[in-house]
MDTraj code that builds the backbone (N, CA, C; nanometers):
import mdtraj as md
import numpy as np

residues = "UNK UNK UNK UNK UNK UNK UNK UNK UNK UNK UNK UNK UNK UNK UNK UNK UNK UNK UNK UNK UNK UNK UNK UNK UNK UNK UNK UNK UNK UNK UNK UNK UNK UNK UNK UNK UNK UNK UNK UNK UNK UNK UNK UNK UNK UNK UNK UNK UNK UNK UNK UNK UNK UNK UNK UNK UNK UNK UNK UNK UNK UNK".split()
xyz = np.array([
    [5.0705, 1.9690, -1.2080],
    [5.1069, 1.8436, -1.2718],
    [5.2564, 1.8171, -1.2635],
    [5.3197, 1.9347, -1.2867],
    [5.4874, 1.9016, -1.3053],
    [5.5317, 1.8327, -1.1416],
    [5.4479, 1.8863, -1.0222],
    [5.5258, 1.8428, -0.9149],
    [5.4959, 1.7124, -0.9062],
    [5.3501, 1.6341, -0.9583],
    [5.2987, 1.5217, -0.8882],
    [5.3343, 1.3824, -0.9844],
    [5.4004, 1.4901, -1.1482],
    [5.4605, 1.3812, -1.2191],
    [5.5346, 1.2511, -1.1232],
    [5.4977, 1.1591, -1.1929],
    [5.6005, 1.0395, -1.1371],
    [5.6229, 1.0370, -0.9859],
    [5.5640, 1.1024, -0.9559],
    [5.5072, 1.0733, -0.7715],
    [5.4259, 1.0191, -0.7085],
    [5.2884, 1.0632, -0.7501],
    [5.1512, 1.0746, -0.7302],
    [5.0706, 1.0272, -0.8331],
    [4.9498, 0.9516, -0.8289],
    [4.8565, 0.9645, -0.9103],
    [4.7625, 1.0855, -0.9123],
    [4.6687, 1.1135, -1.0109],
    [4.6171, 1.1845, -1.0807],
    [4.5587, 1.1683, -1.1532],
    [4.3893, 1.2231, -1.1623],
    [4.2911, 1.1578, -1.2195],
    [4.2137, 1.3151, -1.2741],
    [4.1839, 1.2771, -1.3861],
    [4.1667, 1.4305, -1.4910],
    [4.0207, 1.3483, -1.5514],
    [3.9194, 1.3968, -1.5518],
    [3.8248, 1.4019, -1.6258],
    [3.7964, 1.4805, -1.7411],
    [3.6747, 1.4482, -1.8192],
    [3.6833, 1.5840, -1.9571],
    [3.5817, 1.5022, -2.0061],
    [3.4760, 1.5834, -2.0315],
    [3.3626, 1.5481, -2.1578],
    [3.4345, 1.6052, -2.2920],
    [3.5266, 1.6260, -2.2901],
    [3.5773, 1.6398, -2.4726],
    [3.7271, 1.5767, -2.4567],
    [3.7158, 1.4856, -2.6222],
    [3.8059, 1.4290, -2.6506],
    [3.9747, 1.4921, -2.6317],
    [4.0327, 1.3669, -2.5894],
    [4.1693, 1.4765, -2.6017],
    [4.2532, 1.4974, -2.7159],
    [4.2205, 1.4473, -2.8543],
    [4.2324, 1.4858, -2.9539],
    [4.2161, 1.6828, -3.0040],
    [4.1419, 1.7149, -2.9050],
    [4.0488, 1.8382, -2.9045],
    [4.1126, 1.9412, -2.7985],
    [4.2006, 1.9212, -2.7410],
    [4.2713, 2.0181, -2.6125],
    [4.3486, 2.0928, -2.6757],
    [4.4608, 2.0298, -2.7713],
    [4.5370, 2.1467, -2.8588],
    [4.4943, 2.2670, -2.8415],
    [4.3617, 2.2473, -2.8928],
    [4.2402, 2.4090, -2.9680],
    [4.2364, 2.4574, -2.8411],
    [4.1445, 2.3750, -2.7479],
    [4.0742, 2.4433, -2.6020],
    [4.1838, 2.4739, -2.5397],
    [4.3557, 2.4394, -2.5101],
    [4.4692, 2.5264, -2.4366],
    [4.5248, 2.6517, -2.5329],
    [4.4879, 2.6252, -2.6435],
    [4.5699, 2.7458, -2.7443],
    [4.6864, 2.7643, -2.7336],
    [4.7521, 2.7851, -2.6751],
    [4.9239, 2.7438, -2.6730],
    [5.0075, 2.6386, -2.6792],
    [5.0115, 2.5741, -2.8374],
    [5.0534, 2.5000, -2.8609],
    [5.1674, 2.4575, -2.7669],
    [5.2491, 2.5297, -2.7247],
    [5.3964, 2.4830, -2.6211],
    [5.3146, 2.3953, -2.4997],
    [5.2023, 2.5086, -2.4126],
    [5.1672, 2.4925, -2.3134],
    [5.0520, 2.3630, -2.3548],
    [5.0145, 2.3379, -2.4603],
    [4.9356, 2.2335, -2.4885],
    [5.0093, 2.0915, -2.4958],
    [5.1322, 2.1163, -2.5326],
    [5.2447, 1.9837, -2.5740],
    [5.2453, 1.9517, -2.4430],
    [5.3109, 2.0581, -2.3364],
    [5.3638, 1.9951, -2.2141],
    [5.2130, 1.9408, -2.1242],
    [5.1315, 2.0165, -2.1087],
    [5.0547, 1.9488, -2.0637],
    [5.0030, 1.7907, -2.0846],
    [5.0000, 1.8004, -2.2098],
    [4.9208, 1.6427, -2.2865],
    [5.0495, 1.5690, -2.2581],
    [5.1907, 1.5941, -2.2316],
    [5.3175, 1.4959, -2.2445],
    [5.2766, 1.4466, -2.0817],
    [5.2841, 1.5343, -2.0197],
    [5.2479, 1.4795, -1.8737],
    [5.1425, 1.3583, -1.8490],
    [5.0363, 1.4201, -1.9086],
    [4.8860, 1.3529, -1.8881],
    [4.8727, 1.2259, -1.9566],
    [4.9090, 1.2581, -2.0811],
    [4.8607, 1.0790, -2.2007],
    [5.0279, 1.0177, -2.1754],
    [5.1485, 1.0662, -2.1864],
    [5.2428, 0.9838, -2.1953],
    [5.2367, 0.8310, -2.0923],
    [5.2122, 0.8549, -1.9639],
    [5.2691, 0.7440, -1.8995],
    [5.0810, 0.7208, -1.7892],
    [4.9923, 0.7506, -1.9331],
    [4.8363, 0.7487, -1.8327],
    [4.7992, 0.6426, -1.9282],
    [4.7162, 0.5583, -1.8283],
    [4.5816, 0.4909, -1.8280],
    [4.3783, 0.5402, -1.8559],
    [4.3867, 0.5317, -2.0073],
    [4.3086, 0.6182, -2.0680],
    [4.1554, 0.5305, -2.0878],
    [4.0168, 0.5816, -2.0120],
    [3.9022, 0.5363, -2.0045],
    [3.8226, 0.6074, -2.1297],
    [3.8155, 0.5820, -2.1987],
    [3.7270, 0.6477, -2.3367],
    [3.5793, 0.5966, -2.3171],
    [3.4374, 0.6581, -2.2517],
    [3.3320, 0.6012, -2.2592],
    [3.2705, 0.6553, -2.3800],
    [3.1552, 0.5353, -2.4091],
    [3.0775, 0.5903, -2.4916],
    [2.9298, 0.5493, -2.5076],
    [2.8309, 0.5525, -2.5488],
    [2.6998, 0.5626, -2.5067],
    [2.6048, 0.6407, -2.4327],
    [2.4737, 0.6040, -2.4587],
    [2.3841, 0.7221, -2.3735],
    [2.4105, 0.7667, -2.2584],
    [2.3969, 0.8945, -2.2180],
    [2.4003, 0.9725, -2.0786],
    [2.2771, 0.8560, -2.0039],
    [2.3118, 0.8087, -1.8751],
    [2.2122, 0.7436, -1.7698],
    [2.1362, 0.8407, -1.7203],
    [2.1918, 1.0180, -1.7780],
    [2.1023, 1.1043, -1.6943],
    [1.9861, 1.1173, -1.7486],
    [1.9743, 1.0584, -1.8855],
    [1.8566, 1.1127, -1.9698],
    [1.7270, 0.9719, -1.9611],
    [1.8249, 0.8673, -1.8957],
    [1.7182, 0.7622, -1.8902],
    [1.6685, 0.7307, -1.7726],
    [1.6855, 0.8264, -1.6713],
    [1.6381, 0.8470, -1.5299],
    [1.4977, 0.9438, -1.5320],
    [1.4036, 0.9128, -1.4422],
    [1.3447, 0.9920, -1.4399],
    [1.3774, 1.1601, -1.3640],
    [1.2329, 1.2393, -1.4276],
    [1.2670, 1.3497, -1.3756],
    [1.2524, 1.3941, -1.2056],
    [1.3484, 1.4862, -1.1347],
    [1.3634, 1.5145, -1.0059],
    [1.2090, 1.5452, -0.9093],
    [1.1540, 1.4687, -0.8575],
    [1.0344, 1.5414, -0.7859],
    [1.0396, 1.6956, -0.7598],
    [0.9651, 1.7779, -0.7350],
    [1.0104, 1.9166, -0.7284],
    [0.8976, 1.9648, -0.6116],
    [0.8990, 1.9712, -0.4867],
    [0.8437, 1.9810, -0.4014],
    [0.7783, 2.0951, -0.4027],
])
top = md.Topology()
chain = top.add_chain()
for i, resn in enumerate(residues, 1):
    res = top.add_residue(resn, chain, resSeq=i)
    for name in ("N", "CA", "C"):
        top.add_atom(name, md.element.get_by_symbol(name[0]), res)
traj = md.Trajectory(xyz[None], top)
């Protein structure tokens, strides 16, 4: 992340909130710098509603 800061785009997915990374990096330092990189100067997609996987049917299974 540090090299592609302010260079490059960069696209980060996550099924858990980023309210919730603090905990899941545990190093608060290494948790700050990360999230300063990522949310400071990002464009943030928050979905919400049913999984489409569950309203698909099931896989044929040959």
């Amino acid at each position: 992340l540090e090299d592609r800061y302010g260079r490059r785009s960069t696209l980060v997915t996550s099924q858990l909130p980023v309210d919730t990374w603090h905990v899941l990096i545990g190093d608060p330092t290494y948790a700050d710098a990360v999230l300063d990189r990522l949310v400071h100067n990002a464009h943030r997609l928050d979905l919400a509603g049913e999984s489409l996987r569950r309203t698909q049917p099931a896989a044929r299974r040959p």
